[in-house]
N, C-alpha and C positions, 0 to 999 in steps of 0.2 A: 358478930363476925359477918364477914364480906366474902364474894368473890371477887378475884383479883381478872382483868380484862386487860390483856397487852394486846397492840399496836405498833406499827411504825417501820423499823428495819428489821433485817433478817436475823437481828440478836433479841428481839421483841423487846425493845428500849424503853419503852412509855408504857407506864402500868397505873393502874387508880387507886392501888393501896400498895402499899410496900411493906407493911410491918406483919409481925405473925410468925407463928411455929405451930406444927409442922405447915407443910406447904403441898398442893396435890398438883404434878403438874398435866395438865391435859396433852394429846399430840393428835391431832385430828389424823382423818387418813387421807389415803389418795384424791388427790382434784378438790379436795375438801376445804376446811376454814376452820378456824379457832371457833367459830359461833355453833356450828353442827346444826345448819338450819335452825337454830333456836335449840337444840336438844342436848349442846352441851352448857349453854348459859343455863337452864331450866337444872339441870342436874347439881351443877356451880349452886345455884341458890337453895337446892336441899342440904346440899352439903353442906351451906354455911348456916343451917338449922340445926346439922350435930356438931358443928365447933371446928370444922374443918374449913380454910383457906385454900382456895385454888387460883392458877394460872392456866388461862386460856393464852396462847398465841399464835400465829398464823408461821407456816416456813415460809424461807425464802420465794419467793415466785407466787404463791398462793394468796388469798385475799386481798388486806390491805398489807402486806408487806414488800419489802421491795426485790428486785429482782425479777427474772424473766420464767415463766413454768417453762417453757422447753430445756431448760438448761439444769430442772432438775435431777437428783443424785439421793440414792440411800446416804452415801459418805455425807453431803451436802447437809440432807438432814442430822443427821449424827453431830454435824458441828454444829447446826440451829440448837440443836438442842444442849446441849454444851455449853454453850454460850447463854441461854434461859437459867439453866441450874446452876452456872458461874455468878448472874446477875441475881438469884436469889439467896444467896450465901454470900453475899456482900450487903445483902440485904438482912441477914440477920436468920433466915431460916437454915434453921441447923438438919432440919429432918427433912428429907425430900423424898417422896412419892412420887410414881412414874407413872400415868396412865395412859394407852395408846390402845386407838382402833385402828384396825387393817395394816395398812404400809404403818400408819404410826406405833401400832405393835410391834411391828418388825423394829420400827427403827430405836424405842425405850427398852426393847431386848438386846440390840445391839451395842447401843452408848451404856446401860446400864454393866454389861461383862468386863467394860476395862473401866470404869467408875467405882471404886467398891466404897464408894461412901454414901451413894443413893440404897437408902433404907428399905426400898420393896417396889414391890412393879407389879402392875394387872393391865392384862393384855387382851380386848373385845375383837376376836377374829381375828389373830392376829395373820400374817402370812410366813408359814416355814419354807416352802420350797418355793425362792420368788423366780426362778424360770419356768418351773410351772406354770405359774401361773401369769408371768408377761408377754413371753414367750407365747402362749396360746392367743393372747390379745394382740398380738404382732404376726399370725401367723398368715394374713393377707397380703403380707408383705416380704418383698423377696429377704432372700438368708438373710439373719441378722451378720453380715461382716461385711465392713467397708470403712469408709472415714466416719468419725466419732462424733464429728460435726453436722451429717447429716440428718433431716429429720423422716420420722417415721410416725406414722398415725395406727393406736390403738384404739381397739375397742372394747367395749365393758358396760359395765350397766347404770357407768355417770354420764355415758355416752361416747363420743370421738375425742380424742386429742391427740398432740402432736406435741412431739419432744426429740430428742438428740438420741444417736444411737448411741452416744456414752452412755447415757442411765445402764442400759444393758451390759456392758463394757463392766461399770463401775459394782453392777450386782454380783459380778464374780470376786471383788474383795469382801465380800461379805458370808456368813455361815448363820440363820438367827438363832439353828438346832445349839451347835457350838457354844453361843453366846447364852440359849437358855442353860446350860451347862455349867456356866462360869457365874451363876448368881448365886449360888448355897454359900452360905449358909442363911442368906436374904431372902424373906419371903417373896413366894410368886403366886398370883391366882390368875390362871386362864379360864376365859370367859368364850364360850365358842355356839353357833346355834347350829342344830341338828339337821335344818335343812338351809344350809349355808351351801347356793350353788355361786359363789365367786370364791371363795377360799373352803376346800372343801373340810369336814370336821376332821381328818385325819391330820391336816398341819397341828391344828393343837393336840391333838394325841403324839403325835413326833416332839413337841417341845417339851410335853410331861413326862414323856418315856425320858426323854434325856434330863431332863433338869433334876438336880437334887432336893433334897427336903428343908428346909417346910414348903410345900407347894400344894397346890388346888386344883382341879379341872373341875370345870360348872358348863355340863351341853343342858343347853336349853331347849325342851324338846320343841318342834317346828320352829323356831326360828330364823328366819332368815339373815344376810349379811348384814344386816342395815337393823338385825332386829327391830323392824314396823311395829310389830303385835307383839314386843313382849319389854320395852322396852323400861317400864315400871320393874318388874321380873328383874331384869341385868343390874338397874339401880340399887336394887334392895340387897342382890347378891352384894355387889360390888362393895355398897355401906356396912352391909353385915362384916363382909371382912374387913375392912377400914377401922371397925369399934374395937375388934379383936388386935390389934396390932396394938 
């Protein structure tokens, strides 16, 4: 068994294995990449030590794919991602697996509530209240209301960037609580660390309260967002529950 490595367009077209069941698919987070600094390939090849297949791919505007980052969208993502699990069920995997850190949490929370055919979903930090927490990253900046096309520079701890005031616009068609809500009868394991100061632990407490059963909550005590220091710890949770499914 292999990991699977997508590239290319915002539907992540080009992959290095295509065959396989089930299938796990990665969703990086914010400002991030399909590679996770090397920590999500490194994970990719444990996994395919217990028999498990995954898909790494980049959204739109991020890495190597195409598109522009300021022109990012939750919704946006939601179709990357769509378009990823349409192209692996063409491909033959019948079972699909959802995995997302940070904004990627939110967004395989999101796509997974109107998808009921994605078999489970673990979410590392995910974000439940995203003006909370953009909103604060935006807050050097005058009102968020104006034209959509405008851009505006956040801050955070991947550093500065700069996007469209749609993204904000576009976070009000979205609920992740709601959507954790709408997976049961589908497992969920949230994965959240205890001293997680960009997404604080109580987002994941708000998804568990809400979601139904079977579900998980795993806080990892000090861990940070990025889980640095525990990041063996997350893997081994995460694989634990993966054997049990």
């Amino acid at each position: 068994m292999s990991a699977i490595l997508c590239r290319g367009s915002e539907a992540g077209s080009h992959c290095l294995e295509t065959e396989g069941n089930p299938v796990i698919i990665v969703c990086h987070g914010f400002t991030g990449s399909k590679e996770g600094s090397g920590r999500a390939v490194a994970m990719a090849e444990k996994l395919a030590l217990s028999g498990f297949r995954t898909l790494l791919f980049d959204f739109a505007g991020c890495g190597e794919s195409e598109g522009r980052w300021e022109n990012i969208s939750l919704s946006g993502q939601i179709a990357d991602l769509g378009a990823v699990v349409s192209w692996c069920r063409r491909k033959g995997f019948d079972k699909i697996i959802l995995n997302g850190r940070s904004f990627g949490g939110t967004t395989v929370l999101c796509y997974a509530a109107s998808d009921k055919e994605v078999d489970a979903v673990c979410t590392w930090a995910a974000v439940a209240r995203l003006h909370n927490l953009f909103n604060r990253r935006a807050a050097a900046n005058e009102a968020l209301e104006g034209s959509p096309e405008e851009l505006l520079t956040l801050e955070g701890e991947e550093g500065t960037v700069t996007l469209k005031r749609n993204f904000f616009y576009d976070l009000n068609k979205h609920d992740p609580v709601e959507a954790a809500a709408k997976l049961a009868p589908r497992n969920l394991l949230l994965i959240h660390g205890s001293n997680d100061q960009s997404v604080p632990v109580e987002d994941a407490e708000l998804l568990y309260k809400r979601a139904g059963e079977p579900k998980k909550l795993v806080i990892i005590d000090g861990a940070d967002h990025r889980f640095s220091e525990h990041l063996e710890e997350v893997w081994e949770t995460c694989f634990d529950w993966l054997r049990s499914l």
